[in-house]
MARLO-554799 format. One record per atom (N, C-alpha, C): residue in one letter; x, y, z. Coordinates in steps of 0.1 Angstrom, whole numbers, plus 5000, padded with zeros to 4 digits. Example, Ala and Ser with C-alpha at 12.3 -4.5 7.8 and 13.67 -1.06 7.14 Angstrom:
REM MARLO-554799
A513249435078 A512349555078 A513249675078 S512849785071 S513749895071 S512950005079 
//
This chain:
REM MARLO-554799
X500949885000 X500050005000 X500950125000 X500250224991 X501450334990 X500850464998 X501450545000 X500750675006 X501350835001 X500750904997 X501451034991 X501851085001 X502851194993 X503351335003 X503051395013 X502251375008 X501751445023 X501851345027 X500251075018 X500650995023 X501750925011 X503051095012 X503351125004 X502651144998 X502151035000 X501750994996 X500650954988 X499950904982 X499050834976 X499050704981 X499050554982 X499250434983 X499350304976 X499750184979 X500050054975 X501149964979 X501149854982 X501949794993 X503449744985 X504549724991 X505649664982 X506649564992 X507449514983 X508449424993 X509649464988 X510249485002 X511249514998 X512849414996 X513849504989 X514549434976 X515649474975 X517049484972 X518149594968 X517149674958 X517749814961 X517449884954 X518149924940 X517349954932 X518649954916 X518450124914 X518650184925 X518850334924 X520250324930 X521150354923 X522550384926 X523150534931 X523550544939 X524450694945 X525750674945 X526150784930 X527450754929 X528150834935 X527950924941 X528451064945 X528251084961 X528851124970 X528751114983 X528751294986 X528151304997 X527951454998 X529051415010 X529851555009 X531251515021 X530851525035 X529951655039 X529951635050 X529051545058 X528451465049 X527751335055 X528451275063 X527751225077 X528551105086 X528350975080 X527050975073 X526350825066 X525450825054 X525950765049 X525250815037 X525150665026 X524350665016 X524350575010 X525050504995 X525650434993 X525350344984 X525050274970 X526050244961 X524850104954 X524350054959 X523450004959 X523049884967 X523149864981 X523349974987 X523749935002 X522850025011 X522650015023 X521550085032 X522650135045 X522850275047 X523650335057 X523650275070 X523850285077 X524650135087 X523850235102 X523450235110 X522350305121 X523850385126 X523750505128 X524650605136 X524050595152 X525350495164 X524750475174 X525350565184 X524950605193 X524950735206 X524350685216 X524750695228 X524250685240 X523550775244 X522050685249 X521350815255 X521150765271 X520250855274 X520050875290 X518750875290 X518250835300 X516750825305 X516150945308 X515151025304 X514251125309 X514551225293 X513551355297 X513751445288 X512551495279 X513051525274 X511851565257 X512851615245 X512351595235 X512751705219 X511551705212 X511951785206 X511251815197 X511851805182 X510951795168 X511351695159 X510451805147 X511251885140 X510451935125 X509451845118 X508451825112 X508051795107 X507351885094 X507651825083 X506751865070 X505851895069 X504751795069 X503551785065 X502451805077 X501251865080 X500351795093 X499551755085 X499151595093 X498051525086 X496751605088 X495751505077 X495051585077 X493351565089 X493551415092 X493051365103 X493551235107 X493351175121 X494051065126 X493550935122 X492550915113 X491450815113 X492750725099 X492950625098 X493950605090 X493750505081 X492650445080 X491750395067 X491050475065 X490750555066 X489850625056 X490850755047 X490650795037 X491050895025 X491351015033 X491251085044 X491751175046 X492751135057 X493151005062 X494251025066 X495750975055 X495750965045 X496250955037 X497850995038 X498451095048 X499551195050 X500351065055 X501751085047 X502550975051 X503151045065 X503351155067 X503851195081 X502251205086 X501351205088 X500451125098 X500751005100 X501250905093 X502050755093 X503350715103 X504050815101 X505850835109 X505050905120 X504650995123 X504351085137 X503551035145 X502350945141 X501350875152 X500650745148 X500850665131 X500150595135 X501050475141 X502250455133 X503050405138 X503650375149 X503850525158 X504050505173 X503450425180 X501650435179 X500650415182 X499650285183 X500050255170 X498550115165 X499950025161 X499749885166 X500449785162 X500149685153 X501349625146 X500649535136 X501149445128 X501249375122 X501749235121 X503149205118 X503549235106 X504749275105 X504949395103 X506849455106 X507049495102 X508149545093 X508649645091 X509849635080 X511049705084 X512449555081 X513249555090 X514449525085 X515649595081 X516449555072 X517149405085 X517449315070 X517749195072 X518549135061 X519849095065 X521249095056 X521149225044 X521049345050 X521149465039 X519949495028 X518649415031 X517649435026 X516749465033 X515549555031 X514149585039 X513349485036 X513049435046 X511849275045 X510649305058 X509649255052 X508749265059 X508849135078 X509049145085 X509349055096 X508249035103 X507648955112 X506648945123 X507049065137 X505649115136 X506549175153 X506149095160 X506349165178 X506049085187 X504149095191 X503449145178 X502449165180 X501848975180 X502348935175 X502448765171 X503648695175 X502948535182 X504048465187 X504948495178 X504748435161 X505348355150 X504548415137 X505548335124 X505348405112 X503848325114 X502648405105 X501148365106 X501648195097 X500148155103 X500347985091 X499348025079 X499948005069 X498948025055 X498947865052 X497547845042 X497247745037 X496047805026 X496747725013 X495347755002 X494847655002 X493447604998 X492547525000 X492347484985 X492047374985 X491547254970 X490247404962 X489347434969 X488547534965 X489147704961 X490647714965 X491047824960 X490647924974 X490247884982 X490548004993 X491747995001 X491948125007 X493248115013 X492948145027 X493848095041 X493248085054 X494748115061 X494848235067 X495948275071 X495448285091 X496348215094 X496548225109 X497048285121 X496448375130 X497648455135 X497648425147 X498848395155 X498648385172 X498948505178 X498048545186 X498548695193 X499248615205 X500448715206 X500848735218 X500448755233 X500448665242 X499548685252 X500148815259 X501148885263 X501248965263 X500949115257 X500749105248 X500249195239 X498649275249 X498749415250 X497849475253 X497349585250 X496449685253 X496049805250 X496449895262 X496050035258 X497250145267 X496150125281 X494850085280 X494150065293 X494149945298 X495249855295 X495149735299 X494449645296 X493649635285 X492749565279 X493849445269 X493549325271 X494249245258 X494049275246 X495149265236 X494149255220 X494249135218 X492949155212 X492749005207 X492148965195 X491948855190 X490948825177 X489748935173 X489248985185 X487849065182 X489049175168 X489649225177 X490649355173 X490649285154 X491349215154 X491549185142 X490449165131 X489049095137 X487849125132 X487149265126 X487349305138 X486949465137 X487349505128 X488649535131 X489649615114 X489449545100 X489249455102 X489049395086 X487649445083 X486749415091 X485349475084 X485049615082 X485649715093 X485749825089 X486749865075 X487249805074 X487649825061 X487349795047 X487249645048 X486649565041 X485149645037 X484049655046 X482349675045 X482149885044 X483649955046 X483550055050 X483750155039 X482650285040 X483150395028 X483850505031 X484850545019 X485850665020 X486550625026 X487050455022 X488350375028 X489250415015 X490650455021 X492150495016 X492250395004 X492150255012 X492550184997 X492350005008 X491149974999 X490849825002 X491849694996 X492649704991 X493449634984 X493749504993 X493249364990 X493649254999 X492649265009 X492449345016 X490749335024 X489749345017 X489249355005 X488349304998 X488449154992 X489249065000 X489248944996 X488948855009 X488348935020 X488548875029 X486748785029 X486448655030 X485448605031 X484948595047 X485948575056 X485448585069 X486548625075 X486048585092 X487048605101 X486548565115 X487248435119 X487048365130 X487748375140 X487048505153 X487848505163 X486948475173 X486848315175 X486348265185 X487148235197 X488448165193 X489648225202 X490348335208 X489948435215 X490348575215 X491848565213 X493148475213 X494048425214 X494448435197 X493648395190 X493948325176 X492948395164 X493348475156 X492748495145 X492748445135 X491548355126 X491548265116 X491248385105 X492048375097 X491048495081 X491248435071 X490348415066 X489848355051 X489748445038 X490348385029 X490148515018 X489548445010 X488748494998 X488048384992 X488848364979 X490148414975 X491348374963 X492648364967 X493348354966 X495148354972 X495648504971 X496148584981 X496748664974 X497848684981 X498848724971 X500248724973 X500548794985 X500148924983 X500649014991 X500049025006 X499548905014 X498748865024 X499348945041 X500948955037 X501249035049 X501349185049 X500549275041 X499749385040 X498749375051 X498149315052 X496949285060 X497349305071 X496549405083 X496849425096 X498449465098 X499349495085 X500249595087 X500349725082 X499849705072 X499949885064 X499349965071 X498149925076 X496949985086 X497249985101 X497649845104 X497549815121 X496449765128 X496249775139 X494749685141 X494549805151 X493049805152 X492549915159 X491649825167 X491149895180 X490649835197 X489049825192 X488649685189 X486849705189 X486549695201 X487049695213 X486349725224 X486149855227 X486749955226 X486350095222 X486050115210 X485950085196 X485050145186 X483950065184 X484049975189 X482949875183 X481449975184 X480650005169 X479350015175 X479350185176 X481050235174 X480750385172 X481150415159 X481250555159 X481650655150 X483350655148 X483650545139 X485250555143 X485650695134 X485350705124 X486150855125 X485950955130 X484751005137 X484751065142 X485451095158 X485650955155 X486450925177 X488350945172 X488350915161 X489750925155 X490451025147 X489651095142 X489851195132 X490551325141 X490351355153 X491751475157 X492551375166 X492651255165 X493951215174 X492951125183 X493551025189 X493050955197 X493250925210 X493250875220 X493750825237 X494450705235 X493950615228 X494250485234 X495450445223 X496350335226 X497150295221 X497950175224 X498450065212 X499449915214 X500449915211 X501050065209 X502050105205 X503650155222 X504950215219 X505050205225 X505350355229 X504350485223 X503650595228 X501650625223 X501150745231 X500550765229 X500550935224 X499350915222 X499451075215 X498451195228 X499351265230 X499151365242 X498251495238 X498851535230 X497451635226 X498451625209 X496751705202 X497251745190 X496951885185 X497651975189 X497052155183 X497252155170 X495952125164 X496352205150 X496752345146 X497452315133 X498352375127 X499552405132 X499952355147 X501052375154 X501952285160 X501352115164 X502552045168 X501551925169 X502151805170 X501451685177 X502951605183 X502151615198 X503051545213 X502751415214 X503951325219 X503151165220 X504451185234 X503851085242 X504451065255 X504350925253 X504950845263 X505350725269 X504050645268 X504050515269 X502450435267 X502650315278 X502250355291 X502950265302 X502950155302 X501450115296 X501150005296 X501749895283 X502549975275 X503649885263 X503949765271 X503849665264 X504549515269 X506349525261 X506249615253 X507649605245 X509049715253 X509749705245 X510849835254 X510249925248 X510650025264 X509450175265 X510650265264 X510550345260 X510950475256 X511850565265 X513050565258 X513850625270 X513250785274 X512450875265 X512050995264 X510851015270 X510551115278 X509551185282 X508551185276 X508951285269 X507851345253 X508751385242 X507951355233 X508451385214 X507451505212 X507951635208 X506851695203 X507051715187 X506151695173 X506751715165 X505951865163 X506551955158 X506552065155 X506252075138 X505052135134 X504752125118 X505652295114 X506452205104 X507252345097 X507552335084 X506052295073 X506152335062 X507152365055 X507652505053 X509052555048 X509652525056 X511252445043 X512152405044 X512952545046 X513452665042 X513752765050 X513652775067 X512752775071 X512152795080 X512752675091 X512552575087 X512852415096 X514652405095 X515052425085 X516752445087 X517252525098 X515852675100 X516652755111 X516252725123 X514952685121 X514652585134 X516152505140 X516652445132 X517252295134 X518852385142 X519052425130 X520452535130 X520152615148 X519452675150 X518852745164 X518652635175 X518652535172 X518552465185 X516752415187 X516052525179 X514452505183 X513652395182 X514452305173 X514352155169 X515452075168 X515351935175 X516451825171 X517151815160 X516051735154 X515851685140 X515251685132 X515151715119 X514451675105 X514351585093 X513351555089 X513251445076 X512951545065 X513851595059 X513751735052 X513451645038 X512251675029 X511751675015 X513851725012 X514251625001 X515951744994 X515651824988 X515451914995 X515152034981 X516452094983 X516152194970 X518252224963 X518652324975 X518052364984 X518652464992 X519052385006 X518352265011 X518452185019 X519852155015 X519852065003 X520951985000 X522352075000 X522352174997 X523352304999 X523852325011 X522852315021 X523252325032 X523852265042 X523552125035 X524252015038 X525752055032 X525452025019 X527051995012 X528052135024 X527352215023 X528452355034 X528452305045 X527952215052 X528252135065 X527352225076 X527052175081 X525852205093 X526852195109 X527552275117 X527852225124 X527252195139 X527452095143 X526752015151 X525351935149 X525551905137 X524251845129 X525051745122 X524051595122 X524751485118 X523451425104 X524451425096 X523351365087 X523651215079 X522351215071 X521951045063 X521151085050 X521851035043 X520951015032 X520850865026 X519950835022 X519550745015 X518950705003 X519550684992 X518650664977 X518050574976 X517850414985 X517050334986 X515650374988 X514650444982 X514150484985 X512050474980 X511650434990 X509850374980 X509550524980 X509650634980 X509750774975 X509650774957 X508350754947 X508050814936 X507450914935 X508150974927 X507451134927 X506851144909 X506151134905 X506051164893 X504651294886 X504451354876 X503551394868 X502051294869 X501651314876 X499851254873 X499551344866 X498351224857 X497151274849 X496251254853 X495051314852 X493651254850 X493551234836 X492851094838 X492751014821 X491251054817 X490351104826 X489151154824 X488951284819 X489851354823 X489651494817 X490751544806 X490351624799 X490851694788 X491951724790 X492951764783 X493351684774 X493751574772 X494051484789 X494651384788 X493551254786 X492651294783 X491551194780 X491851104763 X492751104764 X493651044750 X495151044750 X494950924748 X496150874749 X497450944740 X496951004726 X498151004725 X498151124726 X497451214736 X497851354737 X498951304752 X498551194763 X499651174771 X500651104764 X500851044754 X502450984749 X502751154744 X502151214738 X502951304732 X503751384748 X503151374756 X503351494767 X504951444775 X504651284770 X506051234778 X507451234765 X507051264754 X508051294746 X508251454749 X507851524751 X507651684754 X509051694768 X509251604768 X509651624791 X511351584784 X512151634792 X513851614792 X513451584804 X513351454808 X512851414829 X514351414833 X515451314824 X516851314831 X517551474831 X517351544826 X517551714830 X517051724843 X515851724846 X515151744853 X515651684868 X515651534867 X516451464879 X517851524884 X518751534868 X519751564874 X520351714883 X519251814878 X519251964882 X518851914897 X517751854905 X517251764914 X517751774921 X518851654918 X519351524926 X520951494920 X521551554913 X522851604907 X523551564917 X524051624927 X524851634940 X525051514944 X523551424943 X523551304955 X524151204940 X524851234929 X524851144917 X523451044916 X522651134915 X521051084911 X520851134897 X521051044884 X520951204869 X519751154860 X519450984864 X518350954854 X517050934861 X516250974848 X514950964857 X514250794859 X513250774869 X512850644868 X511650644858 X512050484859 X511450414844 X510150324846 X509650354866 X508650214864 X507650324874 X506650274874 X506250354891 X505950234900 X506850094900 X507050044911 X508650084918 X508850144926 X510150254930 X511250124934 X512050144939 X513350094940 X513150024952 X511850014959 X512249924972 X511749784966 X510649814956 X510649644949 X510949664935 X512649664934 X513349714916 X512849554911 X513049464916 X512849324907 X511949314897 X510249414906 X509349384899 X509449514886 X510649574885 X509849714882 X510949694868 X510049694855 X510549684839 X511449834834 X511749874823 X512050004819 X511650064806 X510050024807 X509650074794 X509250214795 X509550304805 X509150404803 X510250464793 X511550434793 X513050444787 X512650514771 X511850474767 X511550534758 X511050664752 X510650694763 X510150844760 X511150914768 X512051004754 X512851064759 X512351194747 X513151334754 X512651484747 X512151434731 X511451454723 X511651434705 X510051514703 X510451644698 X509951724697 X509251664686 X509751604674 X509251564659 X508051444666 X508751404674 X507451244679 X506351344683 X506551434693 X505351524700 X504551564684 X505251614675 X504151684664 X503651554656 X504451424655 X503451324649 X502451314656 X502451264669 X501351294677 X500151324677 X500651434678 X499351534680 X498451574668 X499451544655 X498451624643 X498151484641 X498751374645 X498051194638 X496751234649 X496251284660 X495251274667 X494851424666 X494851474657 X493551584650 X493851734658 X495051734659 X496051894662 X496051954655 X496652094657 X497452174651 X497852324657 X498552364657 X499252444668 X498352584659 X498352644670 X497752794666 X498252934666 X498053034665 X499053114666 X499953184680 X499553114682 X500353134697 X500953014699 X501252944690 X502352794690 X501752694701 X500352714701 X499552624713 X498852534708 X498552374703 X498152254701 X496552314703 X495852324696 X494252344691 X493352224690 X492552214691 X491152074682 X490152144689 X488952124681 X487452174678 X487452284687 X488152384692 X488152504695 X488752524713 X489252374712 X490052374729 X491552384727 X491752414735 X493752434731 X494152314743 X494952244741 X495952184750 X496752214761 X496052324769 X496252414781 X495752364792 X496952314805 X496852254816 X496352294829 X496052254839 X497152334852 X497552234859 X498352234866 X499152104873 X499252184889 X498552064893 X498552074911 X499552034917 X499952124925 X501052104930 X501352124944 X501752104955 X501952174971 X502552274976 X502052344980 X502652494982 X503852464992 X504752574992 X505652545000 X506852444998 X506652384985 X507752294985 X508652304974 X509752354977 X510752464965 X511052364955 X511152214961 X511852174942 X510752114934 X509552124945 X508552074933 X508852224924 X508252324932 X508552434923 X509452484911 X510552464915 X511352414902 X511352334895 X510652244897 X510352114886 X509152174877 X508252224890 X507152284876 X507452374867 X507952474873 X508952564865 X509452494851 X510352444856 X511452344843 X510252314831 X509152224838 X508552154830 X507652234821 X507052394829 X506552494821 X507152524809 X508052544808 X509152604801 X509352484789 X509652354792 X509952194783 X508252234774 X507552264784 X506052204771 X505952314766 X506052464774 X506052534761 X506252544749 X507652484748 X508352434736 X507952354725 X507452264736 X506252134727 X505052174723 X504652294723 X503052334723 X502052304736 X502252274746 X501552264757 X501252404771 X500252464772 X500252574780 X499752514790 X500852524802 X500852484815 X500952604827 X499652604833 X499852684848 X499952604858 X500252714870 X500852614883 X499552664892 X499352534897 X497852564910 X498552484923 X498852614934 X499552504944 X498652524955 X498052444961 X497152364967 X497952304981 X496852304994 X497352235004 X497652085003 X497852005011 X498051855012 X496451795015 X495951875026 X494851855032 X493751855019 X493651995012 X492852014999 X493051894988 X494351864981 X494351774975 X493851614975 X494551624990 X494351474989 X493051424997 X492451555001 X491451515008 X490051535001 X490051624990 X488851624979 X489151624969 X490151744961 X490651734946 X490651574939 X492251504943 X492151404939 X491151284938 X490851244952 X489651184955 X488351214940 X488151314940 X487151384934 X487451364919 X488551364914 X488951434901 X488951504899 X488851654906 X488751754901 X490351814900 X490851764889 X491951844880 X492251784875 X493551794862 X494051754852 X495151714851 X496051784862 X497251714867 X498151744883 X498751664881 X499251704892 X500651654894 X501451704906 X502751664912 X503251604923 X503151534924 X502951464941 X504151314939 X503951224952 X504951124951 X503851024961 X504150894949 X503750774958 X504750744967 X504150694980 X505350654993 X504550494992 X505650414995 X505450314997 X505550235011 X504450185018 X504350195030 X504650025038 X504249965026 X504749805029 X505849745014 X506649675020 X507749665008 X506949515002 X505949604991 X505249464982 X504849524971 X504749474959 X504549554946 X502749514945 X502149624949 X500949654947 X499949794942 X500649804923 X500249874916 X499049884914 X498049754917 X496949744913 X496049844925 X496849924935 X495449974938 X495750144936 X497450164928 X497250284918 X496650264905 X496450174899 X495950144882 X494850084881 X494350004887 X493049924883 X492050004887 X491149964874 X489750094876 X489050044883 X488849964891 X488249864904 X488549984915 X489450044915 X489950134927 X489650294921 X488950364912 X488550424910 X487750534919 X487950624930 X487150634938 X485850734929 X484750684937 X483750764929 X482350744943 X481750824939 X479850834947 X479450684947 X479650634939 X478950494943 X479750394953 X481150364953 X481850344968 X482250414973 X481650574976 X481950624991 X483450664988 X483950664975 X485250814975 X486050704981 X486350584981 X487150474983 X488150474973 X489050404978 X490350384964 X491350514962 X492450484955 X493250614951 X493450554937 X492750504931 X493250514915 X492750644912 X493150754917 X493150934913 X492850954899 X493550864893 X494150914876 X492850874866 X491650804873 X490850714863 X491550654854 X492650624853 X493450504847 X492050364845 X491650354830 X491050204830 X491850154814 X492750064815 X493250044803 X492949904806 X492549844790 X492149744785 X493249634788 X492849504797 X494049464800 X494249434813 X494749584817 X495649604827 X494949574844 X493749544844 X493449444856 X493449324861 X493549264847 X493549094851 X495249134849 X496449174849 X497149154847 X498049194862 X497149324871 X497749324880 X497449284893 X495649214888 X495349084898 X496148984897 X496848944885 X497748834885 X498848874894 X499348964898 X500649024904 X500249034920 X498849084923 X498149084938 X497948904942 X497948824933 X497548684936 X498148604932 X499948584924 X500248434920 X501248464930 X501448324935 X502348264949 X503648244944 X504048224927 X505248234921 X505948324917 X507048314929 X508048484928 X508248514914 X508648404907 X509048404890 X507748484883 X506248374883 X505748424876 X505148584878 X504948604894 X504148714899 X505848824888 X506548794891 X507348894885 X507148914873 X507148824860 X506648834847 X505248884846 X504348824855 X503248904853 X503449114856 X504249114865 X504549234869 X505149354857 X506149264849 X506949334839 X505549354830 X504749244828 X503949254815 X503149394818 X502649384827 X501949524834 X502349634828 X503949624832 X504849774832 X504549834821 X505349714814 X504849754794 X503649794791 X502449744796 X501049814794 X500849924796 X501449974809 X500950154819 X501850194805 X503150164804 X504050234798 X503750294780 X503150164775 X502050184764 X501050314768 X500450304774 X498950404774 X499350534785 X500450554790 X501350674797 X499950714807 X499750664815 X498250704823 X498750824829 X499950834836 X500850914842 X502750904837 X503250974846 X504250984839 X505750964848 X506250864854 X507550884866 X508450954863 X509051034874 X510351154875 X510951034881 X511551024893 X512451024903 X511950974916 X513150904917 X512450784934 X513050904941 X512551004951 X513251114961 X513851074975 X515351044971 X515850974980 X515851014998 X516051005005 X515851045020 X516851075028 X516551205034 X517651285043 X517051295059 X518151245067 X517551265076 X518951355090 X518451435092 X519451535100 X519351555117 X519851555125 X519651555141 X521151625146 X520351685159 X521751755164 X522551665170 X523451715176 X524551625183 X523951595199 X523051675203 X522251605217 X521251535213 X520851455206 X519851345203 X520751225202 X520651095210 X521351015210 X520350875209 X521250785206 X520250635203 X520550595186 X520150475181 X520550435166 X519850505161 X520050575153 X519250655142 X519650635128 X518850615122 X519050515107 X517050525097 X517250575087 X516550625082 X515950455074 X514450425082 X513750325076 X513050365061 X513150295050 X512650355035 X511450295038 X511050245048 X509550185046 X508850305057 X508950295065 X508550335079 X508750475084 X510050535075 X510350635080 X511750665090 X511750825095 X512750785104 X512650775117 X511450735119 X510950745133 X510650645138 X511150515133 X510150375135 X511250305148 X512150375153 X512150315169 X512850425175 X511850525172 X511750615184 X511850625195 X511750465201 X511350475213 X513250425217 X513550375210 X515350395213 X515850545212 X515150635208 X516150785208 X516150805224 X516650955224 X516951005240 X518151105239 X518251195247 X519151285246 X520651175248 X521451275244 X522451175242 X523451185257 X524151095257 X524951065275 X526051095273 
//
């Protein structure tokens, strides 16, 4: 399951893999930094017991409720749900790869078994230890609960895999039996991308409305203390954790949009640390060295950022006005102006990102600048440029606007760049920059626009395109604004091909089925991939404990080992 920018994201789940994003170039004053192929090694410090910091953050989500479409904010994901809600596996590098692992939310790996009739029956043993922040056990109910709220529920984020669930036997409070009624591959998504939430307190209520500004209760190993919008969300200690508890007081994360603004935070002392978006002024700042600031970068990264379209609306409601648009683009210009520094220069070729490269083909490779391709194009599909060098038919011109997030300087330059590339091509592009909250909470949802700028985040390391491409995921009025296939992407094909990739149990074939896919999106350009946006993560020299930037999870995912340093 992926999640945009803000969840990042947008969503769809992946497994993770070496990544085939290579960093040839090292920024010097890095303490750690990445790699071919390799994942920066945890920077360890001694901490001390007691305290607080405080921690920049990006983005504020846009509510706490985390199946449903408006919590969508991948830093709503890193800052609370993750602290917070526990859940089956999680993602854990293991011999230099990120792999999905069991937590201690379960004795053991679950037992799967597919059935002569083609159902599949996956087993979980909860840990008898395992509890809620009131002392309540979780148990089977928990696991029931969350499936059906998801499964039966509208203006769900993205049902993918919980629409296959036929039941769920927790007559054992101990033991969750779940039944799906087809095999599907990607089965340890389930009760991890999401987490399991307490049916003994929602059961029977208004869960988003009990969840949507932040919640009390938690199986995590903090809770969340208050949350002031538009100004910070605090999580403290969660007593009742059965796991190791937290050497810190309180975390407060502090929302600081501009990257200007969060560097002088950081630089001033007023914040620890940052997960800074690299924008070209960030990265600068780095390369001149920060002193008493330790940094990480990483290009292993489930960070895609690409050009969306709506395939429903004008102009891109034809196909070959979007192949023309991706012959229009110099993207390796683009990357390299980027991400130059970090030796990042070509653009990506799949929109399955670098945490599952195995699955991910390179037919986008093809569309590279060719201005002559763009005019075949356009006049083979009933063009012709007008006097203002702008692409015409029955009295509409080929004039855009592209959504974008305010606040975020290299999108900004990218749009820029890109204004400028389609001018060239005959395309008239404006910029509409929009909150996180606004986009991802009605625009997209909705379709209301033509394009946009944003990045899929990948939230479980498993290649699950089908719940960005398949018109099954469509959100619309009749399922309740469910799904993030945003783009109305429905290409002939391309569902039975990425159910084959959601459901065959053979790593070989599920991978050929995967490539066949790629070539399809890449055929009909639904959208268009820039760049996997690799990850920087920055802290002062008094924050102590392993700090090591998770490409699944974030850099917060054992928070509960930070602490001022000893």
């Amino acid at each position: 399951m992926s999640k945009s920018p803000l969840r990042s994201v947008a969503p769809a789940s992946r497994r993770g893999f070496v990544a085939a994003l290579a960093v040839a170039a090292l920024i010097g004053s890095l303490t750690a930094c990445s790699s071919s192929g390799t994942t920066p090694e945890p920077s360890e410090f001694a901490v001390v017991d007691g305290g607080e910091i405080v921690i920049g953050a990006e983005q504020e989500p846009d509510c706490a409720d985390w199946v449903a479409t408006c919590g969508g904010s991948i830093w709503g994901t890193y800052i609370m749900q993750i602290p917070t809600l526990p859940g089956v596996f999680q993602t854990r590098q293991v011999d230099d790869e990120w792999v999905p692992v069991p937590s201690d939310l379960v004795t053991a790996e679950p037992e799967v078994e597919v059935a002569d009739d083609g159902t599949q029956t996956i087993t979980y043993s909860i840990n008898p230890d395992a509890v809620w922040s009131d002392g309540e056990p979780i148990t089977s109910a928990d696991f029931e609960y969350t499936a059906l709220q998801i499964r039966d529920g509208d203006d769900i984020f993205d049902k993918t895999g919980y629409d296959r669930i036929a039941s769920v036997d927790a007559t054992d409070p101990s033991t969750a039996v779940v039944t799906l009624s087809s095999p599907y591959a990607g089965w340890r998504t389930l009760f991890s991308v999401y987490g399991i939430m307490p049916a003994h307190l929602l059961e029977g209520q208004d869960r988003n409305a009990l969840m949507a500004d932040g919640y009390d209760f938690s199986g995590g190993p903090w809770k969340i203390d208050e949350w002031t919008r538009g100004t910070s969300v605090t999580l403290v200690p969660n007593e009742n954790y059965w796991g190791e508890k937290p050497h810190l007081d309180k975390v407060t994360f502090l929302f600081l949009p501009d990257t200007t603004a969060a560097f002088q935070a950081l630089k001033s002392g007023q914040v620890s640390a940052l997960y800074p978006s690299p924008q070209l002024d960030a990265l600068n700042q780095i390369d001149a060295g920060l002193p008493g600031i330790q940094s990480q970068v990483d290009a292993r990264s489930g960070n895609l950022e690409a050009i969306w379209l709506n395939n429903s609306a004008a102009p891109f409601d034809s196909v070959a006005v979007r192949q023309a648009l991706a012959y229009s683009i110099d993207r390796d210009a683009i990357v390299k102006r980027l991400f130059g520094s970090l030796g990042i220069d070509e653009a990506q070729q799949s929109f399955n990102s670098p945490m599952v490269a195995p699955f991910a083909a390179d037919d986008f490779s093809q569309y590279s600048l060719d201005l002559d391709k763009v005019d075949e194009l356009m006049e083979g599909d009933g063009w012709a440029k007008d006097s203002d060098g702008v692409w015409a038919k029955d009295g509409e011109t080929a004039t855009f606007a592209i959504k974008t997030l305010a606040g975020n300087k290299r999108r900004d330059l990218t749009v820029q760049v890109l204004q400028s590339q389609l001018a060239d091509a005959g395309f008239e592009m404006t910029i509409d920059q929009v909150t996180p909250a606004d986009l991802f909470g009605t625009i997209a949802p909705q379709g209301d626009f033509q394009a946009g700028i944003w990045a899929l985040v990948d939230t479980f390391p498993d290649p699950t395109l089908s719940s960005t491409f398949s018109s099954v995921n469509i959100p619309s009025e009749a399922n309740g604004f469910s799904g993030i296939n945003f783009y109305r992407t429905d290409i002939p094909g391309l569902n039975d091909l990425l159910a084959q990739v959601d459901s065959e149990v053979d790593p070989d074939a599920r991978i050929a089925a995967s490539h066949e896919a790629d070539a399809l999106i890449a055929e009909n350009v639904p959208s268009l991939p820039l760049d996997a946006v690799p990850n920087v993560l920055l802290w002062s020299d008094t924050v102590g404990g392993p700090l090591q930037i998770n490409p699944v999870e974030g850099p917060f995912w054992n928070l509960a080992e930070w602490g001022l340093a000893g």
